[in-house]
C-alpha positions in Angstrom: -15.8 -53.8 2.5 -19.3 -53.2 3.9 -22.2 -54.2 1.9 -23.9 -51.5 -0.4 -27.2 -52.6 1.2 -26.8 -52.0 5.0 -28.9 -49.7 5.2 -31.0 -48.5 8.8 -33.4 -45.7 9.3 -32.0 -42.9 11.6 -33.8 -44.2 14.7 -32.6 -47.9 14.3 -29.6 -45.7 14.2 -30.0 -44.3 17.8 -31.3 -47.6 18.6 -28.0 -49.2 17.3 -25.4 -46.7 19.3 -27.6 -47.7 22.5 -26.1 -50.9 22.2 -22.9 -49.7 21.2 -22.6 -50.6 17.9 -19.6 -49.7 15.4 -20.8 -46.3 14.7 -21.1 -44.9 18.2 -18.8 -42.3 17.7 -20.5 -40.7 14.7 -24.1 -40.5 15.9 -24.1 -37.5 18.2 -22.8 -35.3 15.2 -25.4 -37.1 12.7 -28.2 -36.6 14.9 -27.1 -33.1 15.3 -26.7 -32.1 11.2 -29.8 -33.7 11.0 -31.8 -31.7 13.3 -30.1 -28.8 12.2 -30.9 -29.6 8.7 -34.2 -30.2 9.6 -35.0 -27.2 11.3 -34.2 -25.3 8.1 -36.9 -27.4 6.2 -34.6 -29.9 4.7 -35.7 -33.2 4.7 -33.9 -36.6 4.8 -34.4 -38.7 1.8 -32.2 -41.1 1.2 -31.3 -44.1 3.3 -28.5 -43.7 5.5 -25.8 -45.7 5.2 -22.9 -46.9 7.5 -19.7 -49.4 7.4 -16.2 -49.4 8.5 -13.0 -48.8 5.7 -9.4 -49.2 6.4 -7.5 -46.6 4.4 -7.3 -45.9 1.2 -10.3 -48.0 0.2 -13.3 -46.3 -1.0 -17.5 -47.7 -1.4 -19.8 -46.8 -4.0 -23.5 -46.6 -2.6 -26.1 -46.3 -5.6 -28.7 -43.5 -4.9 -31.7 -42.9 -6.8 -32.2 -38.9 -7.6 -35.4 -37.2 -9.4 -34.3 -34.7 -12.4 -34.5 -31.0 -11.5 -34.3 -31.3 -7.5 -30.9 -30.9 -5.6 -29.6 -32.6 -3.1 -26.9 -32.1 -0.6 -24.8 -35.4 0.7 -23.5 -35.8 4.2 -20.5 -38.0 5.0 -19.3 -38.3 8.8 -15.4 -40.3 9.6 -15.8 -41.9 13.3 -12.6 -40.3 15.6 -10.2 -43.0 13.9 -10.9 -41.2 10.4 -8.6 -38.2 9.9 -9.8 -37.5 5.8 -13.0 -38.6 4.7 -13.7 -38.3 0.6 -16.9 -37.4 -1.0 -18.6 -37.3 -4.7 -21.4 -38.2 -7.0 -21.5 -39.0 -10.4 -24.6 -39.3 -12.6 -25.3 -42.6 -14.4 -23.4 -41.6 -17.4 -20.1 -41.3 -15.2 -19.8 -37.5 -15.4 -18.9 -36.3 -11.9 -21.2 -33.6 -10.6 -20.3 -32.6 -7.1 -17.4 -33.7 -4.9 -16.3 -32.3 -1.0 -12.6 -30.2 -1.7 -12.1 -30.4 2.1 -9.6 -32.1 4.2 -11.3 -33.5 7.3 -13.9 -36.7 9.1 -16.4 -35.0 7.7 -17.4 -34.0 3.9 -20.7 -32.8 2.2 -21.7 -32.7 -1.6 -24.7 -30.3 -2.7 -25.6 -31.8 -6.0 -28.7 -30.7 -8.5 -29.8 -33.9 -10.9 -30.4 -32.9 -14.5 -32.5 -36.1 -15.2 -34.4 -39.0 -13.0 -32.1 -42.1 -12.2 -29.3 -44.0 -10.8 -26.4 -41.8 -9.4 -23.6 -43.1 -7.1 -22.3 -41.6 -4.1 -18.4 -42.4 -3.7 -17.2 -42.5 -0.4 -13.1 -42.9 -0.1 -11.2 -43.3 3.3 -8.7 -40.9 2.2 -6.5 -40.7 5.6 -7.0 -42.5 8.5 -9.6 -45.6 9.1 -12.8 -46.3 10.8 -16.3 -46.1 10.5 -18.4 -44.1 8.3 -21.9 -42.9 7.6 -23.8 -41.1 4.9 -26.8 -39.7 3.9 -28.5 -37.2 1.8 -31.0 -34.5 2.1 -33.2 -32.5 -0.2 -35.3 -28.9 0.5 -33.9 -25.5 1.5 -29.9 -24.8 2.0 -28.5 -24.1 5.1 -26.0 -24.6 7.5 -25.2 -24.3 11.2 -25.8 -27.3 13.8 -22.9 -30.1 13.9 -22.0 -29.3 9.9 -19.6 -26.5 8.6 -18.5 -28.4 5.2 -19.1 -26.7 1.7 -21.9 -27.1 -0.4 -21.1 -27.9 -3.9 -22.0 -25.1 -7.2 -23.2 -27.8 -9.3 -26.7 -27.9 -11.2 -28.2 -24.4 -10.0 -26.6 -22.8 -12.9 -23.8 -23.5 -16.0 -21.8 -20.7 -14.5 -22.1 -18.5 -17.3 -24.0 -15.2 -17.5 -27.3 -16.9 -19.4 -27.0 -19.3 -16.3 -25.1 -17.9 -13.5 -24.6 -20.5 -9.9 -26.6 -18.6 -7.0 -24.4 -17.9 -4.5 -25.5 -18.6 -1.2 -23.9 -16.1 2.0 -22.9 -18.1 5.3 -22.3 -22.2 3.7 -19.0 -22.0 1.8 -19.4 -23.6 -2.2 -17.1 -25.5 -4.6 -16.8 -25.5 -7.7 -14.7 -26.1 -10.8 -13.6 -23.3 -14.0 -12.2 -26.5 -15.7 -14.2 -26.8 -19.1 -16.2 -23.3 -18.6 -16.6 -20.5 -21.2 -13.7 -17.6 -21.6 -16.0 -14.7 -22.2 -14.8 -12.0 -19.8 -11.1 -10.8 -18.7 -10.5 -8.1 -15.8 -7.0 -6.1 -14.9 -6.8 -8.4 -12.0 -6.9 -11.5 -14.6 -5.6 -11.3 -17.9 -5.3 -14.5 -20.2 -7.2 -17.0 -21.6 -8.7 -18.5 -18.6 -12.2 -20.5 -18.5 -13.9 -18.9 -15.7 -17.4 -19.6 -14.0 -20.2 -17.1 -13.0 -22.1 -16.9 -9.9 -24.6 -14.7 -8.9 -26.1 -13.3 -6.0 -28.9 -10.1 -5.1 -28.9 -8.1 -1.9 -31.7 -6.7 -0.5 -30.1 -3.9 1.2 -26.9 -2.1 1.9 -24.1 -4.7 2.9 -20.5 -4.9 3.9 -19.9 -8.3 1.5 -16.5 -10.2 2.0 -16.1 -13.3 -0.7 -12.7 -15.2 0.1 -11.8 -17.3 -2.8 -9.5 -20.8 -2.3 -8.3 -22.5 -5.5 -6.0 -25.3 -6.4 -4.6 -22.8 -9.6 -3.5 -19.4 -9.9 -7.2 -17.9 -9.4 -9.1 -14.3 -9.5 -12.0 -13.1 -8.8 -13.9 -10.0 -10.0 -17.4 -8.5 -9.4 -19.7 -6.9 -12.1 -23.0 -5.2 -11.7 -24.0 -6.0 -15.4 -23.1 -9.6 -16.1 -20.5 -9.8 -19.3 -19.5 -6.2 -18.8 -16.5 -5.4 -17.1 -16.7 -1.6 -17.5 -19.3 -2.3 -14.7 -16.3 -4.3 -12.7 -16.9 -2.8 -8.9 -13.7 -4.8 -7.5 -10.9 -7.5 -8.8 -8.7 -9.2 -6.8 -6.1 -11.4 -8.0 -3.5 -12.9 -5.2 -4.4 -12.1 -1.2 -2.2 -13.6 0.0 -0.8 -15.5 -2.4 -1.8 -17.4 -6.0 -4.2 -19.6 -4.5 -6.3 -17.4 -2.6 -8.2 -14.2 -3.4 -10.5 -11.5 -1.5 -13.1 -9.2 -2.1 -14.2 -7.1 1.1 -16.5 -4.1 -0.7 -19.6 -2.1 0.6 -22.8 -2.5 -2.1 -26.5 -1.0 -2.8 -29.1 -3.2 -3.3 -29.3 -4.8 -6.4 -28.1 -8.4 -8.1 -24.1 -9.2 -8.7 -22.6 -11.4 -10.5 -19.5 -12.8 -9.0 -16.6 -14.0 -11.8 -14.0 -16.6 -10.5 -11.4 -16.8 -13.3 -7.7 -17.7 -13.7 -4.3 -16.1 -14.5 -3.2 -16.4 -18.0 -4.6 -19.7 -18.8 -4.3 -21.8 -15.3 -8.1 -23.8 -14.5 -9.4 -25.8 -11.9 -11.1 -26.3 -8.3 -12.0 -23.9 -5.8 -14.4 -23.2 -3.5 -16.0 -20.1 -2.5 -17.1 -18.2 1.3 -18.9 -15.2 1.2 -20.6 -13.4 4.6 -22.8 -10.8 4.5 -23.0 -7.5 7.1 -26.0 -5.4 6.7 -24.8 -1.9 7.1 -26.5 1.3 9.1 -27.8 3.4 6.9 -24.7 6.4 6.5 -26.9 9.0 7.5 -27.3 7.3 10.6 -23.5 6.6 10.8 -22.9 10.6 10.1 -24.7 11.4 12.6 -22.7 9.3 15.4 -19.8 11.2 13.8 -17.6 12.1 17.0 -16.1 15.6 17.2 -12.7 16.0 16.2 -11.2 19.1 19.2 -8.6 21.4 17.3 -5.0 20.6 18.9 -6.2 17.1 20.8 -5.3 13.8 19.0 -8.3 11.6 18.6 -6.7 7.8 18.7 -9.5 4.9 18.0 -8.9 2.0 15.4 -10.9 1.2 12.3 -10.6 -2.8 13.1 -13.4 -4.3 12.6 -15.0 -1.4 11.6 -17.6 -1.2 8.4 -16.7 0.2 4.9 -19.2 3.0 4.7 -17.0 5.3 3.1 -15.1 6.0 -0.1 -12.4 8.3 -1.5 -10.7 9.6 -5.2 -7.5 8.8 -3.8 -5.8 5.7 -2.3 -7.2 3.2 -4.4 -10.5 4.1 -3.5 -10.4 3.6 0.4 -12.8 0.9 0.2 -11.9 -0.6 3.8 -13.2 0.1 7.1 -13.3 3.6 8.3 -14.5 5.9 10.8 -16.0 9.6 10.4 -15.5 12.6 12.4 -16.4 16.1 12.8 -14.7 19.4 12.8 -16.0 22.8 13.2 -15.1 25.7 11.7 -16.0 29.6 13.0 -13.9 31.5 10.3 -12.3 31.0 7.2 -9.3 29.2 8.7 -6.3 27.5 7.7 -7.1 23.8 8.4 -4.2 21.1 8.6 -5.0 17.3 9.8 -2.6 14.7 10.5 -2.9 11.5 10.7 -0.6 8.7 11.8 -1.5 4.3 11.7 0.2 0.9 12.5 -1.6 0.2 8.6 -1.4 1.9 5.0 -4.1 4.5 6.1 -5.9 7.4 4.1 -6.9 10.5 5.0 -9.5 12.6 3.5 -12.5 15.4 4.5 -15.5 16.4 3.2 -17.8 19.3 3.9 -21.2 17.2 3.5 -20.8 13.5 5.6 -23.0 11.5 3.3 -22.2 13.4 -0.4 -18.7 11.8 -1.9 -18.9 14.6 -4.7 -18.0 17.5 -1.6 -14.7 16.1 -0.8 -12.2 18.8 -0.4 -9.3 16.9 0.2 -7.7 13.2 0.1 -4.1 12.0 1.1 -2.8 8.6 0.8 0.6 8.8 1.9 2.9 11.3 3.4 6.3 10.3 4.0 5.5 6.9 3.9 2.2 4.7 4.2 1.6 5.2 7.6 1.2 8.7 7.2 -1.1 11.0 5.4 -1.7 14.8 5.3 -4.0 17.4 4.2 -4.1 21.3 4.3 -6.5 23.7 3.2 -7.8 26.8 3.6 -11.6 26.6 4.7 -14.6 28.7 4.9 -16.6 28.3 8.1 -18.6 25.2 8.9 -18.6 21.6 9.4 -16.6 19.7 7.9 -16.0 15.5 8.2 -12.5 13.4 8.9 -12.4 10.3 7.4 -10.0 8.0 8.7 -9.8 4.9 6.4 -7.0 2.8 4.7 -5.9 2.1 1.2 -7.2 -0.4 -1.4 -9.7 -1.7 -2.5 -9.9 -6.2 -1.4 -7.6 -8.5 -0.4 -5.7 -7.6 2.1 -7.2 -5.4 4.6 -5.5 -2.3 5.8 -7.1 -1.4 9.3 -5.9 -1.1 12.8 -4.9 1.7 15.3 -4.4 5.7 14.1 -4.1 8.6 15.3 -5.9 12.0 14.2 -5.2 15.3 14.9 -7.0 18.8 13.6 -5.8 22.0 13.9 -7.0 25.5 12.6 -5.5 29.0 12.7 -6.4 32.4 11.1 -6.8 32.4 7.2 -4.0 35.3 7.3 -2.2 33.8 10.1 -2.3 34.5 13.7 1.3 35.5 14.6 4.3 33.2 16.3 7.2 34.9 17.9 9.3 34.7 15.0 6.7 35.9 12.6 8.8 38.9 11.5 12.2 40.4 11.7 11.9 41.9 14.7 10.7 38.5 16.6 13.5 36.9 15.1 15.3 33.7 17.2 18.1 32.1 17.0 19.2 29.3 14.8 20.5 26.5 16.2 23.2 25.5 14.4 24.5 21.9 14.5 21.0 20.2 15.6 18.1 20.1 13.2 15.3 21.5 14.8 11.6 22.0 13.8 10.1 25.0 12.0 6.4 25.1 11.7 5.1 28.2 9.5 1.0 27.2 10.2 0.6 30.3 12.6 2.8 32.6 10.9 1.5 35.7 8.8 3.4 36.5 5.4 6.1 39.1 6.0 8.9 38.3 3.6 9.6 36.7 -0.4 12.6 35.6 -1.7 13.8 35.4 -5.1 12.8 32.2 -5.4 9.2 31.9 -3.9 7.3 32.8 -0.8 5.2 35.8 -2.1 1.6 36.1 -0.1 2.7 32.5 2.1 3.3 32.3 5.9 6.8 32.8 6.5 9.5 32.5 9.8 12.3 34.1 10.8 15.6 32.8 12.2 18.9 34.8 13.5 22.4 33.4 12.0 25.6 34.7 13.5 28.9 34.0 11.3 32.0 34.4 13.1 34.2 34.0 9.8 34.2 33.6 6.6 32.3 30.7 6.6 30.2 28.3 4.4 26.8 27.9 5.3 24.5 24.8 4.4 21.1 24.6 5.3 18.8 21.8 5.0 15.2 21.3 4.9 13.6 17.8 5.0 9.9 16.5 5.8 8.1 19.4 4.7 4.3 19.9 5.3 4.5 22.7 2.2 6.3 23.5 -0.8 8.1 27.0 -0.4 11.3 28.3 -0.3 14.4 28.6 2.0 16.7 31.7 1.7 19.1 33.5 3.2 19.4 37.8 4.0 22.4 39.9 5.2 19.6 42.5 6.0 16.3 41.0 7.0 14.2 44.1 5.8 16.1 44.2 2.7 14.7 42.0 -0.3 18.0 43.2 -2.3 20.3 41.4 0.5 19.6 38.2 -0.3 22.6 36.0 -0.2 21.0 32.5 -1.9 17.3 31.3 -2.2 16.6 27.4 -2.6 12.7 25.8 -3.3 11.5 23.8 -0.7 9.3 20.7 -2.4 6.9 19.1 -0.3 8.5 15.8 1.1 7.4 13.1 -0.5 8.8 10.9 0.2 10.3 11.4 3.6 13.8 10.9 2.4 13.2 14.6 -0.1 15.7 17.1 0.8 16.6 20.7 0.4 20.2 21.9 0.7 20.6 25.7 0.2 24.5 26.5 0.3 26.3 30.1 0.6 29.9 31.1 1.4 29.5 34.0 3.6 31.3 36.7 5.5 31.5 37.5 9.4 28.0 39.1 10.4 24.7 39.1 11.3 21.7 37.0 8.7 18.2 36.2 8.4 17.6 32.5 7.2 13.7 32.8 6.1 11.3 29.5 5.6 8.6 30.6 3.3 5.8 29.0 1.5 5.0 29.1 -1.9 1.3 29.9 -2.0 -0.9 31.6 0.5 -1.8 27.5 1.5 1.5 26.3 1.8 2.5 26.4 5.2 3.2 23.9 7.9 6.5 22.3 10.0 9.8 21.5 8.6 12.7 19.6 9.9 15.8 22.3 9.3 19.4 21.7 9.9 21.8 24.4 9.6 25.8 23.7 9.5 28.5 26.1 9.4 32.0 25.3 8.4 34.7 27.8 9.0 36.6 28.5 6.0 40.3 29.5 7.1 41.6 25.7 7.2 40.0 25.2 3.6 41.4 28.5 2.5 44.7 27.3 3.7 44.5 24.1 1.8 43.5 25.8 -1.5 46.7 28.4 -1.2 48.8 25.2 -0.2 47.2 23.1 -3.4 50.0 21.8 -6.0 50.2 23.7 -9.3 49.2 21.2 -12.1 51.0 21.3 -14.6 50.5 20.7 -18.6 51.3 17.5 -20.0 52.6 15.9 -16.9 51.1 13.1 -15.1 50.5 13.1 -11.2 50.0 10.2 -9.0 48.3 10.2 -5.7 45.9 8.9 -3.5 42.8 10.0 -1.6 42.7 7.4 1.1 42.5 8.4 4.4 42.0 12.4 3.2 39.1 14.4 4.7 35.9 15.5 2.8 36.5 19.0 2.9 34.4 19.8 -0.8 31.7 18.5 -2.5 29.8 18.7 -6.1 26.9 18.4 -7.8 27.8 15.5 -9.6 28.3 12.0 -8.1 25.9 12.3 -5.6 27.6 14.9 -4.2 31.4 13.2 -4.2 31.3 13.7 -0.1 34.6 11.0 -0.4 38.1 12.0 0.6 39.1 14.3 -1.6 42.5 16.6 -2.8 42.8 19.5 -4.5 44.9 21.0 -7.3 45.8 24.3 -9.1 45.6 25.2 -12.6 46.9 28.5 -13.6 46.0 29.8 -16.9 47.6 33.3 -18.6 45.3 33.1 -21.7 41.8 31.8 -22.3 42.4 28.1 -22.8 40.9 25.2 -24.0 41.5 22.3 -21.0 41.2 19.1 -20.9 41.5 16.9 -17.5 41.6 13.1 -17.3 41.8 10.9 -14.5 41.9 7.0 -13.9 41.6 5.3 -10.7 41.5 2.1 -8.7 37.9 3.3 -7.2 35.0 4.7 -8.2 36.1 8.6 -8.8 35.0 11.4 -9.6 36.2 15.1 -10.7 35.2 18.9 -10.4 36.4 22.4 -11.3 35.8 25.6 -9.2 36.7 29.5 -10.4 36.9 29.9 -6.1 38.2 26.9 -4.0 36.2 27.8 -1.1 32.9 28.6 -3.1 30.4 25.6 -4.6 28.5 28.1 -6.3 31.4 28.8 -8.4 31.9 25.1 -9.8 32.4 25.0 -13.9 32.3 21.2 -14.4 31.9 17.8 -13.1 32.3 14.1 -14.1 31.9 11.1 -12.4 32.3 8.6 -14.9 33.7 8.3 -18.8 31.4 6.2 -21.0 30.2 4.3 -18.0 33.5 3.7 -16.8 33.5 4.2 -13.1 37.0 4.1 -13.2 37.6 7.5 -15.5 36.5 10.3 -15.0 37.1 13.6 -17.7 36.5 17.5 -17.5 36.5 19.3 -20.7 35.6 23.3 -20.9 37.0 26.8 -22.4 38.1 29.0 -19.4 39.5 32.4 -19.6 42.8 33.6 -17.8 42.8 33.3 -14.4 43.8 30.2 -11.5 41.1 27.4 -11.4 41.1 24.4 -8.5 40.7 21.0 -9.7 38.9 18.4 -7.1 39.8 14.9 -7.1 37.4 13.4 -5.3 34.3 10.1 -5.1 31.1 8.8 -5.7 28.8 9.3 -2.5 30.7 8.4 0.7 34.0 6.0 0.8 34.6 6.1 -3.0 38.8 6.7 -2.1 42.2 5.0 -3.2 44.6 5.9 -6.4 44.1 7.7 -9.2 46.7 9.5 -11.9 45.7 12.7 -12.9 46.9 14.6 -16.7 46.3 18.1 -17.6 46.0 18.7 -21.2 46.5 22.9 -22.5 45.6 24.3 -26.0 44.0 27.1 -27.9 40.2 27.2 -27.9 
């Protein structure tokens, strides 16, 4: 163990390491902190001390402190050292700064509350080899050969009467164990002691505080201290338990940082904030680049500023870039954008005014995607492409924008109208986009005073006709004509809503005739419009009609055994999830109205339905998937009048097939 009172000034120091003495490997990095702490007014007032411990020992060096002045302590591991510790207790033995870091160098900032005795406790934690300390007293800084944390000790009790100053740029430790419980935030319910630091800004600044804890921490930013209705940000896990971030643009004015706990968890952490003065936003508005109608504009919002804010997506508070986009006439407007990051979208019609926002999307079909259509009146208007949240983790990186306009009434597309009409494919999905089209047509079900397109669909035979409509930019409706001109020919009409998320589908579904139809995508307001993934299919009826004239009669009070395995999924229903399993189909013929009752038990998970028309879904009467949760049952009970009735044994979803026994029960309603 060295000797407490080896002690050299720093230039018998130099002169020491000139002659190679045992601390040659730590004196370039000493003299460096020192000059570095020197340049920043600091000076060096205690001794400097220096020995050699094997690990796991530890020396205690008694320093003499004056009450009311802080001090920050400087410990430096030679290259055999791997962990060097670092504290200081007070003469009473009550700790009052210690290094959290894991490293050959360590640094305390400590503030003395009276005159006297204090220790410095140096502890060759991993590693051995030699070691040298000292202390310094003046202005904080950091920089030079030193990058250790400084210590949130005496400058405050961390409460709101006496908040710790935090410092930007020289990371700072600290500990909630013992503190007050006064204030709780969403982010950081419980019962949690928590510790108050506080810090002013001068002007507009991008501020990022990154909290590391040894418990399940939080932090949380107020503008009045004590109040959380002022709370500006709270962040509880980024990534994980231990950590926590706040990244958020602020005015000028004084903050008080909170780090608290979850639930009731304490302990040590330590604190890094950085400071970015911002441009002032008028500044940035008018760097705004334009945004050309039909050409993507592709840039990326990493490392970017937070200079804008939105109503939706948690706020937006992440980086973000504006653009512009000029408008002549009122106009339909519709702008797209696509990221590699949760993104947002929104636009405003004044750059710098948050209250003249006209539009804000988060997500559209998923988080990489957001949306927004409008009809506009002429002038400027400004794209914000930003990301969600509001701290933690960041959500920035590459997008995508693209702006487009068109006539407020629509400026005409070849299928606009019957007469423009083209051909459906059938088979294929295929895009639909109504943005340019003029309103022509309504259906029963919507489309009155929306853009609207037209689509040719020949039917060879009696057929049944599906069409689906999936990813839509608008909420509207789908329907289908015999006579394009004629409102009064409408065969079916289905409402489109506006796909989110992605996986949202339409299915409109008709049993047709051979001829000639109009399949119409409309909106359902004059500003719904946009594209549309549609996918027609047509199935010839004949080979179904043939099954159902081929179907066994089912017969009262007998019991039928049989099996869908291997069958085809020639019918569907609208309960379990659509039974598209193998399926088989049955007659019941009824001379009087009837009371019926149909059960069913199976070895899989199946399902029943009842049709008036064998070939026709619209003309389904019941369905049943399962009895009393009983995947294995499956019961349809109903009053039907005279007539011949086809009975569907079928499945849940896709590949619900195997056994089943099937009984028909008869009686007077």
């Amino acid at each position: 163990m060295p000797h407490p009172d080896r002690r050299i000034s720093l230039l018998a120091l130099v002169a020491l390491v000139a002659c190679g003495g045992p601390s040659a490997q730590t004196e370039p990095r000493f003299v460096a902190v020192h000059n570095a702490l020197s340049s920043m007014g600091m000076a060096q007032t205690g001794p400097i001390n220096q020995g050699s411990l094997p690990e796991g020992a530890k020396v205690e060096l008694e320093v003499e402190l004056r009450g009311g002045e802080c001090y920050t302590f400087i410990a430096l591991g030679s290259d055999g050292v791997q962990d060097i510790g670092l504290r200081v207790v007070d003469g009473t033995g009550t700790e009052i700064g210690r290094d959290v870091t894991h490293d050959r160098q360590a640094a305390a900032r400590v503030c003395a509350e009276s005159t006297g005795f204090h220790t410095a406790v140096v502890e060759m934690t991993e590693g051995e080899g030699a070691y040298l300390v000292s202390s310094w007293s003046g202005a904080t800084g950091g920089g030079g050969g030193f990058s250790g944390p400084m210590v949130a000790s005496g400058s405050g009790g961390g409460t709101c009467g006496a908040p710790i100053d935090l410092a930007f740029g020289e990371p700072l430790t600290g500990d909630t164990t013992g503190g007050p419980n006064v204030t709780q935030a969403p982010c950081a319910q419980g019962d949690s002691p928590e510790r108050v630091h506080r810090f002013e800004l001068e002007q507009r600044a991008q501020v990022a505080i990154s909290l590391q804890s040894t418990f399940d921490g939080a932090l949380y930013l107020l503008r009045t201290c004590g109040d959380v209705s002022t709370m500006l940000d709270c962040n509880d896990d980024a990534p994980d338990t231990t950590h926590s971030r706040i990244d958020t643009t602020l005015e000028p004015g004084t903050y008080y940082l909170v780090v608290d706990g979850y639930g009731t968890e304490a302990g040590s952490y330590t604190l890094e904030a950085s400071i970015t003065p911002l441009r002032p936003v008028q500044e940035v508005c008018n760097d705004a680049q334009a945004l050309r109608v039909g050409q993507p504009a592709s840039a990326s919002t990493q490392g970017a500023a937070d200079y804008f804010q939105a109503t939706c997506a948690d706020g937006a508070r992440m980086p973000d870039r504006v653009y512009f986009l000029d408008v002549n006439q009122r106009s339909r407007m519709r702008v797209r954008q696509q990221s590699d990051h949760d993104g947002a979208l929104y636009i405003r019609s004044s750059c710098t005014d948050p209250t003249t926002e006209i539009g804000c999307n988060d997500d559209y079909r998923d988080t990489r995607g957001s949306l927004i259509t409008q009809i506009v009146d002429p002038g400027r208007y400004f794209v914000y492409a930003d990301g969600f949240g509001s701290g933690g983790q960041i959500a920035a990186g590459n997008y995508t924008l693209t702006g487009d306009l068109a006539p407020e009434n629509g400026g005409g597309v070849q299928n606009d109208d019957c007469g423009g009409a083209v051909d459906a494919q059938v088979g294929a999905a295929f895009e639909v986009d109504t943005f340019q089209a003029r309103d022509d047509q309504a259906g029963s079900c919507g489309g009155q005073g929306s853009a609207d397109v037209v689509y040719d669909l020949r039917i060879q035979s009696r057929s049944e006709v599906k069409v689906k409509v999936r990813d839509a930019e608008f909420d509207g409706a789908v329907y289908l004509r015999s006579n394009c001109a004629q409102a009064g020919s409408e065969v079916a009409c289905a409402n489109i809503p506006i796909s989110v998320p992605r996986t949202q589908e339409v299915t409109l579904e008709a049993t047709v005739d051979p001829g000639s139809y109009s399949l119409i995508i409309d909106g359902a307001r004059p500003d719904s419009f946009g594209a549309a993934q549609v996918e027609v299919e047509v199935r010839d009826l004949a080979a179904v009609q043939r099954m159902c004239r081929q179907a066994p009669l089912l017969r009262p009070g007998r019991t039928v055994n049989g099996s869908t395995a291997g069958e085809s999924n020639d019918f569907q229903a609208s309960c379990a999830e659509g039974a598209r399993s193998g399926d088989v189909v049955y007659r019941i013929q009824l001379r009087r109205r009837s009371r019926v009752k149909v059960e069913m038990t199976s070895d899989y998970d199946g399902a029943l339905h009842l049709r008036s028309d064998c070939a026709s879904a619209g003309t389904e009467v019941a369905c049943n998937d399962d009895v009393a949760d009983d995947n294995r049952r499956s019961q349809i009970e109903a009053t039907l009048d005279r007539g011949t009735y086809f009975l569907f044994v079928d499945g849940f979803r896709e590949g619900s097939e195997g056994s089943f026994s099937v009984e028909l029960d008869v009686s007077n309603p």
